[in-house]
C-alpha positions in Angstrom: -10.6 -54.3 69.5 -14.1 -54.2 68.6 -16.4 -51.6 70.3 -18.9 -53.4 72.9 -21.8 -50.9 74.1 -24.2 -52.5 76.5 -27.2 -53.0 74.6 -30.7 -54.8 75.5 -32.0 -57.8 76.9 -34.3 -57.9 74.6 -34.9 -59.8 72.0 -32.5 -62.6 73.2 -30.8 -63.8 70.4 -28.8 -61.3 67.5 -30.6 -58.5 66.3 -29.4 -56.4 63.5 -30.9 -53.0 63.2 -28.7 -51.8 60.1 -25.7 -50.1 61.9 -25.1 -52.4 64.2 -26.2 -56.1 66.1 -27.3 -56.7 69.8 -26.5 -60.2 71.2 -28.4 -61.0 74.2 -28.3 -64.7 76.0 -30.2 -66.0 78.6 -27.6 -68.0 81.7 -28.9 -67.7 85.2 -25.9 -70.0 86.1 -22.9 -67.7 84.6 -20.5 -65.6 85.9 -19.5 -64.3 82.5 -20.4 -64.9 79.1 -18.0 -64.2 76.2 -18.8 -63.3 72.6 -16.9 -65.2 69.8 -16.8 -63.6 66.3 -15.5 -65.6 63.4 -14.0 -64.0 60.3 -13.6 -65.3 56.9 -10.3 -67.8 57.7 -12.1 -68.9 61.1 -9.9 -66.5 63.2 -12.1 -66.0 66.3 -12.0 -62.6 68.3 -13.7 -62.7 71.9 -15.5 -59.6 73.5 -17.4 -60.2 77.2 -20.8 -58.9 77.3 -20.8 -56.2 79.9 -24.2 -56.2 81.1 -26.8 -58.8 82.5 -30.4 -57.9 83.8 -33.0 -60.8 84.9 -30.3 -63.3 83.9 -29.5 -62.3 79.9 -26.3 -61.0 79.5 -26.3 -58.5 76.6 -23.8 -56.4 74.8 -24.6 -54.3 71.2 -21.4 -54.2 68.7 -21.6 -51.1 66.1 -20.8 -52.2 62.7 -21.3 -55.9 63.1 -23.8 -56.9 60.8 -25.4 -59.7 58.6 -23.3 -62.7 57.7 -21.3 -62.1 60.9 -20.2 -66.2 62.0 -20.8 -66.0 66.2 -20.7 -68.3 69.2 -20.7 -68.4 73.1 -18.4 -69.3 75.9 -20.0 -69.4 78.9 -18.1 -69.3 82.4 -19.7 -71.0 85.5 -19.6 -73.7 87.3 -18.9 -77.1 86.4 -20.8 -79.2 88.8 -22.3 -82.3 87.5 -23.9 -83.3 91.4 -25.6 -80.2 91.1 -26.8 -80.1 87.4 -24.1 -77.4 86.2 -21.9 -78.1 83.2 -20.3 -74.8 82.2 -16.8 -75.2 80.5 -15.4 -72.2 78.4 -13.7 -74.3 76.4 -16.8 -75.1 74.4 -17.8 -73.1 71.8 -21.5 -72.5 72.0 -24.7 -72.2 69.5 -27.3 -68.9 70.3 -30.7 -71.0 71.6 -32.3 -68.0 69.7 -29.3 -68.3 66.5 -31.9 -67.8 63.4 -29.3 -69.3 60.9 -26.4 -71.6 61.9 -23.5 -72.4 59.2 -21.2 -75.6 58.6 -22.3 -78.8 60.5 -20.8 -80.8 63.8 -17.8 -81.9 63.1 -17.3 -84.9 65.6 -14.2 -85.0 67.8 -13.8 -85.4 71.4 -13.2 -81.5 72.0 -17.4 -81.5 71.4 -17.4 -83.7 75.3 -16.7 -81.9 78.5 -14.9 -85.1 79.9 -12.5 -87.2 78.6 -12.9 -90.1 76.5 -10.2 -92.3 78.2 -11.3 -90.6 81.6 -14.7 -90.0 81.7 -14.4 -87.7 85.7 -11.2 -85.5 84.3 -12.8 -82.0 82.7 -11.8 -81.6 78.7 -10.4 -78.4 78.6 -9.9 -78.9 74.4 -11.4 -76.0 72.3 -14.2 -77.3 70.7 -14.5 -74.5 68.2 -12.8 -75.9 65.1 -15.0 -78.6 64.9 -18.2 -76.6 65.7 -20.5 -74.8 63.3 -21.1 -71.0 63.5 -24.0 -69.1 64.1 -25.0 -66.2 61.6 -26.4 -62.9 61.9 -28.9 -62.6 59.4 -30.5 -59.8 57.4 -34.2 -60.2 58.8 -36.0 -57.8 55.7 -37.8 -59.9 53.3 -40.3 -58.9 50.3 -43.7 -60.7 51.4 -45.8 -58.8 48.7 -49.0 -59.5 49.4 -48.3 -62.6 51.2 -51.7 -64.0 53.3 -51.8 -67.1 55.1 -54.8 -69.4 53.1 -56.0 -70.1 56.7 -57.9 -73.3 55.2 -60.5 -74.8 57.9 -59.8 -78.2 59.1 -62.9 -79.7 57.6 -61.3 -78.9 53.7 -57.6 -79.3 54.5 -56.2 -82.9 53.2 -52.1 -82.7 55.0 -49.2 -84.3 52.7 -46.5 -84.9 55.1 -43.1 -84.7 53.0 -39.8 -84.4 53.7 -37.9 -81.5 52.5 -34.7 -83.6 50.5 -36.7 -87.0 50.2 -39.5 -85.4 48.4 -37.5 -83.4 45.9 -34.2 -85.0 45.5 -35.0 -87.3 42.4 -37.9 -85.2 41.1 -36.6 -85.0 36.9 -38.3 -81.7 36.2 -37.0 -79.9 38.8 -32.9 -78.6 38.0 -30.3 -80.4 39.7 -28.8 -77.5 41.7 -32.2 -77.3 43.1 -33.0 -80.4 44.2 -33.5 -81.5 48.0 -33.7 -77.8 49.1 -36.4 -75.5 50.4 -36.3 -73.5 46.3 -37.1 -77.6 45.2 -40.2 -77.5 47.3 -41.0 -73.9 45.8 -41.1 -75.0 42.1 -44.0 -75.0 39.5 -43.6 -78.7 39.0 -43.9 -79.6 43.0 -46.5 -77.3 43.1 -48.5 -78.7 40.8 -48.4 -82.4 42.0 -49.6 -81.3 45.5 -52.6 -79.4 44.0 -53.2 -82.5 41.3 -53.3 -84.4 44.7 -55.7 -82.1 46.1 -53.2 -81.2 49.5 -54.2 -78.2 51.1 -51.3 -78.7 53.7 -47.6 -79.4 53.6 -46.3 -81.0 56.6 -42.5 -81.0 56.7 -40.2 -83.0 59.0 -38.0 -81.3 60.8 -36.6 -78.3 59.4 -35.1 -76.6 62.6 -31.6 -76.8 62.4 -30.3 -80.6 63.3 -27.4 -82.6 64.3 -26.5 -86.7 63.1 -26.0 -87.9 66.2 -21.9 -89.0 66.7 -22.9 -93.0 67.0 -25.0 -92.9 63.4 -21.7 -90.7 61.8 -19.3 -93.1 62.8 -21.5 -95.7 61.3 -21.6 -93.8 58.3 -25.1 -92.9 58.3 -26.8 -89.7 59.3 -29.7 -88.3 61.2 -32.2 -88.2 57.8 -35.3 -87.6 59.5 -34.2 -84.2 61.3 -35.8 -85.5 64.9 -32.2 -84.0 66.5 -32.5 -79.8 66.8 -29.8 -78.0 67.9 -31.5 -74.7 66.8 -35.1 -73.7 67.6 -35.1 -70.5 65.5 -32.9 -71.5 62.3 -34.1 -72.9 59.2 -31.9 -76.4 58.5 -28.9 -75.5 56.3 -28.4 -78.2 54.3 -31.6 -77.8 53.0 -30.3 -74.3 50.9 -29.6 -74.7 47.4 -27.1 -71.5 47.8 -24.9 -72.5 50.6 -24.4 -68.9 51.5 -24.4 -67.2 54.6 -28.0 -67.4 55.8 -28.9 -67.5 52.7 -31.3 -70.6 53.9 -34.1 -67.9 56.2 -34.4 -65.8 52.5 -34.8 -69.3 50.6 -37.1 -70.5 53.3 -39.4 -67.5 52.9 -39.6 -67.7 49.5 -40.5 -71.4 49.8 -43.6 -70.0 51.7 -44.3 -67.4 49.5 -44.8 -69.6 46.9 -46.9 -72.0 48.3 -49.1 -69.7 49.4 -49.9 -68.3 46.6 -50.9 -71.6 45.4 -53.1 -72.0 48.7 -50.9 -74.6 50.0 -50.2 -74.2 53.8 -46.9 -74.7 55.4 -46.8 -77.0 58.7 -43.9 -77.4 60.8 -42.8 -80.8 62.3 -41.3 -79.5 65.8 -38.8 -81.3 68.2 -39.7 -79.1 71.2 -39.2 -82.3 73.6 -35.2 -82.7 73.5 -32.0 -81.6 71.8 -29.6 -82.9 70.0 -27.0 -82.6 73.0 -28.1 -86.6 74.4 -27.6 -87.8 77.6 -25.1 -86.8 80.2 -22.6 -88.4 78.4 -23.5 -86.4 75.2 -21.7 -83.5 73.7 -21.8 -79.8 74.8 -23.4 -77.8 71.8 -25.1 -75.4 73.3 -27.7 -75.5 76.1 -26.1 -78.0 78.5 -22.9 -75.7 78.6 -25.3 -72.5 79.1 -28.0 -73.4 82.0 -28.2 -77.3 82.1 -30.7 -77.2 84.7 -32.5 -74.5 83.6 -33.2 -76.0 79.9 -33.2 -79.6 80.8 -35.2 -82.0 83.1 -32.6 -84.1 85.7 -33.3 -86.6 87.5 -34.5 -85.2 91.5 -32.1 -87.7 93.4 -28.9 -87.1 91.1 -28.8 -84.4 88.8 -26.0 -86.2 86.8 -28.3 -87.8 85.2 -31.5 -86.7 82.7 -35.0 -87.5 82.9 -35.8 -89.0 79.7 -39.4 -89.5 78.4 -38.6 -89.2 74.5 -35.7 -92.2 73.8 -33.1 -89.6 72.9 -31.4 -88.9 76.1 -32.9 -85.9 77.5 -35.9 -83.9 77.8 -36.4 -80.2 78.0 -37.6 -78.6 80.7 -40.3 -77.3 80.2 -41.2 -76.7 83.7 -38.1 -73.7 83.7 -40.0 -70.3 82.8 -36.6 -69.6 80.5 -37.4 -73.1 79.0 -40.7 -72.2 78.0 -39.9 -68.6 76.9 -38.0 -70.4 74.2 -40.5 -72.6 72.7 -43.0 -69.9 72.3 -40.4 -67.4 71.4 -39.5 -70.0 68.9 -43.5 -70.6 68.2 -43.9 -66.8 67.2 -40.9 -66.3 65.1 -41.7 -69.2 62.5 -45.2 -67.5 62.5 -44.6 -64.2 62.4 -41.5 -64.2 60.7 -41.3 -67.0 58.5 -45.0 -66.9 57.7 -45.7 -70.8 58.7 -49.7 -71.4 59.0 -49.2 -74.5 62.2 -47.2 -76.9 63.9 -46.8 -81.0 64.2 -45.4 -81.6 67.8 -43.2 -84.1 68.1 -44.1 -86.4 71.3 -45.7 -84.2 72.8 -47.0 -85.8 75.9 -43.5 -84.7 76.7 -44.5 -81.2 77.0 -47.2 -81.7 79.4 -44.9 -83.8 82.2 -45.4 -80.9 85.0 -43.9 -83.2 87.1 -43.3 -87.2 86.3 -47.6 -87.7 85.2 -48.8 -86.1 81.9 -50.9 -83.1 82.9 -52.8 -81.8 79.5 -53.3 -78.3 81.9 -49.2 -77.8 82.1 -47.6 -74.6 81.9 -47.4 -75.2 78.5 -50.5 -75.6 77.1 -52.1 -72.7 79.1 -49.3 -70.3 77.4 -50.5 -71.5 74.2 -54.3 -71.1 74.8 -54.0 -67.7 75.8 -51.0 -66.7 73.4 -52.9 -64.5 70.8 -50.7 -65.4 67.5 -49.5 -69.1 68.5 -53.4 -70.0 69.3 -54.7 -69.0 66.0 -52.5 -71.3 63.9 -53.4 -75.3 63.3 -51.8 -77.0 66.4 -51.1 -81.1 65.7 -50.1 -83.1 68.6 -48.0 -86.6 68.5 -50.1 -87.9 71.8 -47.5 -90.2 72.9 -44.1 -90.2 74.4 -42.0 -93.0 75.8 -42.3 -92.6 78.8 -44.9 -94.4 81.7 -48.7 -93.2 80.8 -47.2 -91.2 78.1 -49.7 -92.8 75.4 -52.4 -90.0 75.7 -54.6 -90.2 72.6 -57.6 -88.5 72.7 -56.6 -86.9 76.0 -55.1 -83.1 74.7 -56.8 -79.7 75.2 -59.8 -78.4 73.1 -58.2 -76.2 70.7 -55.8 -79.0 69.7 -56.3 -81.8 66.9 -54.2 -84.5 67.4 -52.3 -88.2 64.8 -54.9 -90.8 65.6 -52.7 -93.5 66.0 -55.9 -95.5 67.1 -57.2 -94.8 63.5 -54.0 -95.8 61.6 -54.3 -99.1 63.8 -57.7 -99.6 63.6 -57.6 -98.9 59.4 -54.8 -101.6 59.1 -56.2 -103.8 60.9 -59.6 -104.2 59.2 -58.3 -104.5 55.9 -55.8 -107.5 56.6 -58.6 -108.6 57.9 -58.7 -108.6 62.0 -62.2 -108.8 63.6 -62.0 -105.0 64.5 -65.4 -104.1 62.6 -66.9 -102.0 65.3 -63.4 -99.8 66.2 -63.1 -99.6 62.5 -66.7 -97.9 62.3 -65.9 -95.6 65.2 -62.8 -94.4 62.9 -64.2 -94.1 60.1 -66.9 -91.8 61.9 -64.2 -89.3 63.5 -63.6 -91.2 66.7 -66.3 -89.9 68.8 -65.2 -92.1 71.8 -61.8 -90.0 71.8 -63.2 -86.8 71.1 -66.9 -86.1 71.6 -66.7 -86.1 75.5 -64.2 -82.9 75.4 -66.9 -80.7 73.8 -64.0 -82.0 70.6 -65.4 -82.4 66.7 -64.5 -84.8 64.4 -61.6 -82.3 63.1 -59.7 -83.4 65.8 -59.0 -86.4 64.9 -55.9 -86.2 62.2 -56.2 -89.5 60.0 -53.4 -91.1 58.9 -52.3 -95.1 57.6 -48.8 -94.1 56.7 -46.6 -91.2 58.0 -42.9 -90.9 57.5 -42.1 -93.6 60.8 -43.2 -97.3 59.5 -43.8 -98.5 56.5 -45.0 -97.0 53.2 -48.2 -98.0 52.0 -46.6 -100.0 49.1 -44.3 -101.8 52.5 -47.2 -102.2 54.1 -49.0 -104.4 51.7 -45.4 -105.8 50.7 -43.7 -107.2 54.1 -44.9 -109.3 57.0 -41.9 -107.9 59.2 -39.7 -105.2 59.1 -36.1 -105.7 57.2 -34.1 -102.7 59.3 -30.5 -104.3 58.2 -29.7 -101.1 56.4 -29.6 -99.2 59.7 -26.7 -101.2 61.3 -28.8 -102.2 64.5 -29.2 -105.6 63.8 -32.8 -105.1 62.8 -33.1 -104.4 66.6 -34.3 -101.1 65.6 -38.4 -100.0 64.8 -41.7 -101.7 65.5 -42.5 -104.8 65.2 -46.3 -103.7 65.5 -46.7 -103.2 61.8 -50.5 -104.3 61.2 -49.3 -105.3 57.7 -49.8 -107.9 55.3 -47.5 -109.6 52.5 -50.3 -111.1 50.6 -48.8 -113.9 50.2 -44.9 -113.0 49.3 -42.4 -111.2 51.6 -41.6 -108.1 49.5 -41.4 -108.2 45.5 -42.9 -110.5 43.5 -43.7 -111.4 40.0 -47.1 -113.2 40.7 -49.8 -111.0 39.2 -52.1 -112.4 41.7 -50.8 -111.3 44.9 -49.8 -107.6 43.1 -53.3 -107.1 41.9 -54.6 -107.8 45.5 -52.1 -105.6 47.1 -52.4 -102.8 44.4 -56.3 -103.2 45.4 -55.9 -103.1 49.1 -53.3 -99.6 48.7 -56.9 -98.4 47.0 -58.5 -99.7 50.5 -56.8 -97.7 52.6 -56.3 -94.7 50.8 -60.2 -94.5 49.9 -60.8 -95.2 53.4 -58.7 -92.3 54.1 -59.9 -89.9 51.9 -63.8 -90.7 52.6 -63.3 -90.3 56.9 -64.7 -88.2 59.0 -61.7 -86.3 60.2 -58.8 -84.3 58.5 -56.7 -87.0 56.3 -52.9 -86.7 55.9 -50.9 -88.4 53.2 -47.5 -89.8 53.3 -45.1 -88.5 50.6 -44.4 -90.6 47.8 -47.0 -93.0 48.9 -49.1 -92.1 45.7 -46.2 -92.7 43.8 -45.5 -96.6 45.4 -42.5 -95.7 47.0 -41.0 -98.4 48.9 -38.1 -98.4 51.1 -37.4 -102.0 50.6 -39.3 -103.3 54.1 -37.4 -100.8 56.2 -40.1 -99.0 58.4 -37.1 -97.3 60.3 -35.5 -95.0 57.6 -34.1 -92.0 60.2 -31.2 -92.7 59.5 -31.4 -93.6 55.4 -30.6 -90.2 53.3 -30.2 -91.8 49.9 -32.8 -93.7 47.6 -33.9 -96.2 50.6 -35.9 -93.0 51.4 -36.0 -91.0 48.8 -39.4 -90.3 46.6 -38.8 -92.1 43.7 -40.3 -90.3 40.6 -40.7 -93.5 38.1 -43.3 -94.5 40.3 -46.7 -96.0 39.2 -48.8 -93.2 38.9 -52.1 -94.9 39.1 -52.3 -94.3 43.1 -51.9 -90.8 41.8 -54.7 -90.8 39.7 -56.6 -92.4 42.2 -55.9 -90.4 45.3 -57.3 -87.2 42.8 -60.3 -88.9 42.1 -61.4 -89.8 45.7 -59.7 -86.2 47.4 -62.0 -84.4 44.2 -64.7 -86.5 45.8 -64.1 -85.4 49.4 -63.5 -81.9 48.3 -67.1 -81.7 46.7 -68.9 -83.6 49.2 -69.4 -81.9 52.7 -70.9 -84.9 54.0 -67.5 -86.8 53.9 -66.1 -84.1 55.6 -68.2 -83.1 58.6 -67.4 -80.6 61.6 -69.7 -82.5 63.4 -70.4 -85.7 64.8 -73.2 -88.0 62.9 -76.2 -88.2 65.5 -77.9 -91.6 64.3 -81.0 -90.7 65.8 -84.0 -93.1 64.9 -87.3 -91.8 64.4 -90.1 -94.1 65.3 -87.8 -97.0 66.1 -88.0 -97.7 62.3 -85.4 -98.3 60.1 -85.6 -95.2 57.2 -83.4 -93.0 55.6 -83.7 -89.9 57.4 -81.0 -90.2 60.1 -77.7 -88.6 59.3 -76.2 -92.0 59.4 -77.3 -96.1 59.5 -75.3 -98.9 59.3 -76.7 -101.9 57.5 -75.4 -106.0 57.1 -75.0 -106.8 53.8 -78.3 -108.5 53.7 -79.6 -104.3 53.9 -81.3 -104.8 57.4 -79.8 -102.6 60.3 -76.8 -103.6 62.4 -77.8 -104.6 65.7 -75.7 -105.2 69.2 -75.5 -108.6 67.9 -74.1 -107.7 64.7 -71.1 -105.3 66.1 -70.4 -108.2 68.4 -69.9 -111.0 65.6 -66.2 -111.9 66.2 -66.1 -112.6 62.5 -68.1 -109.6 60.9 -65.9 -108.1 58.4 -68.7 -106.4 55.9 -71.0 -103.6 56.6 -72.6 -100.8 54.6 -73.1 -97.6 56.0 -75.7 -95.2 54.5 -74.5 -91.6 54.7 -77.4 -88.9 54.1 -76.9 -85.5 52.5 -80.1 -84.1 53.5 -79.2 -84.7 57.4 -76.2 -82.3 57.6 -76.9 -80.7 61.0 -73.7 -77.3 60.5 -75.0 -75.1 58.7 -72.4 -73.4 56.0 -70.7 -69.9 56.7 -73.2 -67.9 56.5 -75.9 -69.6 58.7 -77.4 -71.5 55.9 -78.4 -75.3 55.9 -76.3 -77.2 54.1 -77.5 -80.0 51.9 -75.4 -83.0 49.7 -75.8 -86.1 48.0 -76.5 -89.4 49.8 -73.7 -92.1 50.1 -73.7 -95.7 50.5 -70.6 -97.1 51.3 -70.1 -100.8 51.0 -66.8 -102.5 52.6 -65.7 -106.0 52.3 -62.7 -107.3 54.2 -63.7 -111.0 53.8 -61.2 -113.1 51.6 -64.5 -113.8 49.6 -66.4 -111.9 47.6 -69.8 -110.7 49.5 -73.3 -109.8 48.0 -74.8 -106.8 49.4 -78.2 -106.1 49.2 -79.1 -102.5 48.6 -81.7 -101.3 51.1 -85.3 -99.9 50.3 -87.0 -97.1 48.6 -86.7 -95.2 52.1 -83.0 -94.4 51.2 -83.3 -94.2 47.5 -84.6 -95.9 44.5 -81.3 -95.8 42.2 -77.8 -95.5 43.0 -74.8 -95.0 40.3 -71.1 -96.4 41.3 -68.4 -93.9 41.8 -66.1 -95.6 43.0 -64.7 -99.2 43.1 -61.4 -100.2 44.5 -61.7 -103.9 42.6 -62.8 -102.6 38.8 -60.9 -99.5 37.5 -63.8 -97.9 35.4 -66.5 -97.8 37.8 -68.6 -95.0 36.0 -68.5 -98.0 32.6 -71.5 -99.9 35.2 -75.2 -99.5 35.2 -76.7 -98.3 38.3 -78.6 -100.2 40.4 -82.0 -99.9 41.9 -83.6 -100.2 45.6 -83.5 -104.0 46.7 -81.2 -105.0 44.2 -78.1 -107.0 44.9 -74.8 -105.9 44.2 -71.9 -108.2 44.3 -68.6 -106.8 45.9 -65.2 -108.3 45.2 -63.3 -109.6 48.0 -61.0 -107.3 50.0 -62.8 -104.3 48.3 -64.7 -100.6 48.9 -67.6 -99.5 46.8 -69.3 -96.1 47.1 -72.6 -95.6 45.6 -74.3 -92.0 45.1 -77.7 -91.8 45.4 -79.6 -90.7 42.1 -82.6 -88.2 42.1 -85.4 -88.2 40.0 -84.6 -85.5 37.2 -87.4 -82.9 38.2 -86.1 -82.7 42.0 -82.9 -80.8 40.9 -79.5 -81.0 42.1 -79.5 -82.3 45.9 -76.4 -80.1 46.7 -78.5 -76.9 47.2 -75.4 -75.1 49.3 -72.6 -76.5 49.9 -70.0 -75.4 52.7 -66.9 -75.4 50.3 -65.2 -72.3 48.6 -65.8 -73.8 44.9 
């Protein structure tokens, strides 16, 4: 029999500390708590943990050490009326388990009831069918690993996920692809920086679970949105296969993306598990402390309160609850190096009690937690759940996916009579954010992300086409915002390509030249369609996955205007445009003016036109009010950006000598070689092609110098 000394209750989880490993697990609800070792052939050898102090029992075995295959059984009560569903029977995963090995294996040992009679207790041992959790060898080589810490106002996000983005890549060697060492390699690496990303923001990369329904279908749980384990690197995603081999692999992925000053973001599922309803499977926390780490319903604790669509919600009212979110928080900094977090519906984490409250427990652990505070914190402001649509409405030192901006973007360019919304975007969404004491940084742009269609969909399909999914294209939104152009999904006519290829230049110019920090959708600059689904979850095969034929003109394109952004400080504010007028006068001193296309200034009237769908805007590099980082005034060119979203081409008239006497074309979204066309003067007119951007720079006479006199940026 192995040797059990009592150990610590802290740190929960398994510790290894080179002669031995102390297990500790948090049950306020047990009576004892056994635990399971694995060996090679799967022969399982149970030891109790002899102590428990505040509720973790704890127990250190000598000799037990990396690559060690554990689980729980936890005795208690089983008590549905009363929110308890302990049953020893059921192997359990650590909460705290920092690498997890083989996958769910579905069978009806996984329920705690019986299939045929749902009120008799399954008394079945789950463990065959159950993946392992592994101790793991926490030492790692960091070198000289630093986080790049890149501010908000020069970080451009490329949300990817970690198989989808890599899986087809042709440079990259087949053993590697889809894995964490894919992500790592020179030939990834260099497409990001081509693109200009400063940010990698991966889906889900805690360890997850396809959901029973979606396996039987034969589909899976693609996206990730399903963790079963808070603190462990995905395993599928390891290009080894070895025992925890995927925390080393992980690391490494982070290494080297740092050292190309490329941070790592996490997508987090914080808001419920992969466990389901009541009628959903006992992994691991429902068979530890149900109540404890899930919210049940007040008036029958059966049942689960569920504000995110998947069953359950955690509870992160339970101090335990929260312990292991932040726990969680400070490992994948601290340990895995990560430089922020993307949460996952997170009006779900502020429900105190049934309202959202943006001062909840959680957030005030955050705000004063010294190492989760200082990373880049990313909310998804909505939930499903009643008033859970809170955009705009999250604490200070939180920036938040502008869904009102993805809207709002979509909308103007298929051509909806949204033209003062759309201004607001394109300006950082003051009306969300200003009132908070909030900057435009905020406000995290975004037309595409992984849920919806891809930009090349979104120009492609009218209506979603889901059948792939098995739902009866029940399944995803039918609030798409999108426009065929003319032909639902591919099509031959060079007419209706060359618009939509134009409007994809629309919206990722748009993008790229807001006020805000932009985030781009994987594969988008490579045209990647997933045939009109805008539901893939469930899709892990070439429906989702980056295709690497792509066209690469987007590419090209996306470098040019993120080259432009990334030189430019006035696209790229940390402060809201004032707009002040001096003297009541239209003149070219404010920070910002907004002009019809005749060149005169928009007034009430003009924002109110139900059919406006042109305006310039006039953006001036000398009126850059934040100064740089070392206290000095910061000074650019002047824009002019012209936007048509007519189906007819518009003449604009450029505006006066007060704003500048020549202006060159950088940029065109309807003629490919802007920089071939002569500039054009003050008063001149300047035809813009239907459906189509133009940005103009403003050209100084040759003896002021260079207008950029300090710029903000690090190049």
């Amino acid at each position: 029999m192995q040797e059990v000394w009592p150990g610590t209750p802290y740190p929960l989880g398994a510790t290894w500390d080179g002669t031995g490993t102390n297990f500790a697990l948090f049950s306020e609800v047990a009576r004892r708590v056994e635990l399971c070792l694995f060996d090679e052939d799967g022969i399982e050898s149970r030891h109790v943990l002899p102590e428990v102090d505040g509720f973790v029992w704890h127990g250190y075995l000598p000799g037990v050490g990396p690559g060690q295959r554990y689980g729980y059984r936890v005795h208690g009560p089983y008590d549905p009326a009363r929110g308890h569903r302990c049953n020893p029977a059921k192997l359990l995963l650590d909460p705290y388990g920092k690498a997890v090995d083989g996958d769910v294996r579905w069978h009806e040992s996984l329920f705690s009831y019986r299939f045929a009679a749902p009120a008799e207790l399954n008394t079945e041992d789950s463990a065959p069918y159950m993946p392992k959790n592994v101790v793991i060898n926490p030492f790692f080589e960091w070198g000289d690993d630093r986080p790049p810490r890149t501010p908000y106002h020069e970080t451009v996000i490329y949300e990817a996920h970690v198989k989808g983005l890599t899986r087809l890549h042709p440079a990259i060697p087949e053993g590697l692809r889809g894995t964490y060492a894919a992500l790592a390699h020179p030939a990834m690496i260099d497409h990001l920086l081509q693109l200009g990303v400063t940010a990698i923001e991966l889906m889900p990369v805690h360890q997850f679970v396809s959901e029973h329904a979606l396996v039987a279908r034969g589909l899976t749980n693609y996206w990730g949105y399903n963790t079963i384990g808070f603190l462990a690197p995905h395993n599928a995603y390891s290009s080894t296969g070895q025992l925890g081999e995927q925390v080393l692999e992980f690391k490494a992925m982070v290494r080297a993306l740092h050292q190309a000053g490329i941070e790592v973001i996490l997508d987090v599922v914080y808001n419920h598990t992969a466990e389901g309803d009541h009628l959903g499977p006992t992994l691991s926390f429902r068979g530890i402390d149900n109540a404890a780490y899930y919210r049940l319903r007040d008036n029958d604790k059966r049942y689960n309160l569920d504000y995110t669509g998947c069953g359950n919600s955690l509870n992160a009212r339970h101090p335990h609850a929260l312990q292991l979110i932040m726990d969680s928080l400070r490992y994948w900094i601290t340990e895995m190096h990560v430089d922020g977090f993307r949460f996952d519906l997170a009006s779900a984490l502020a429900r105190e009690f049934h309202d959202v409250d943006r001062l909840s427990a959680f957030f005030d652990l955050v705000q004063q937690d010294p190492i989760v505070s200082q990373v880049k914190l990313i909310a998804e402001p909505w939930d499903v759940g009643e008033g859970g649509y809170q955009v705009g409405n999250f604490p200070p030192l939180w920036t938040e996916w502008n869904g009102k901006y993805r809207d709002s973007v979509r909308d103007f360019w298929r051509g909806e009579p949204v033209l003062q919304e759309f201004a607001s975007r394109l300006t950082g969404s003051s009306d969300l954010y200003a009132d908070d004491g909030r900057r435009p940084l905020a406000s995290i742009n975004f037309v595409t992300c992984h849920d919806g269609f891809s930009l090349h969909d979104l120009v492609a399909y009218d209506r979603k086409h889901n059948e792939a999914n098995g739902e009866d294209n029940r399944d995803g939104t039918d609030d798409n915002r999108s426009w065929n152009h003319g032909a639902e999904g591919e099509t031959d006519d060079p007419a209706i390509r060359s618009l939509r290829a134009r409007q994809q230049r629309n919206l990722l110019a748009t993008l790229l030249l807001s006020q805000g920090v932009p985030m781009l959708s994987h594969g988008d600059e490579l045209n990647r369609t997933q045939d009109g689904n805008n539901n893939a979850y469930c899709q892990d095969g070439e429906i989702a996955w980056v295709s690497w034929d792509g066209d690469a003109d987007l590419a090209g394109f996306i470098r040019t205007v993120s080259e432009l952004r990334r030189e430019h400080p006035v696209f790229r504010r940390r402060r809201f445009f004032q707009g002040r007028t001096h003297g009541g006068e239209l003149d070219g001193q404010r920070d910002i003016c907004w002009l019809t296309p005749s060149g005169t200034e928009m007034t009430e009237a003009d924002w109110n036109i139900g059919y406006a769908k042109a305006v310039a805007v006039y953006l001036n590099g000398d009126a850059i009010t934040e100064p740089d980082p070392r206290g000095r005034r910061v000074r650019d060119d002047s824009f002019l950006l012209l936007f048509n979203a007519h189906s007819d081409g518009i003449v604009f008239h450029i505006p006066d000598e007060r704003f500048g006497e020549r202006w060159e074309i950088v940029l065109d979204t309807a003629t490919p070689r802007p920089a071939d066309r002569e500039p054009v003067k003050a008063n001149d007119e300047l035809a813009v092609a239907d459906r189509a951007l133009v940005l103009l720079r403003r050209v100084l006479p040759a003896w002021s110098g260079p207008a950029r006199a300090v710029d903000d940026g690090q190049g």
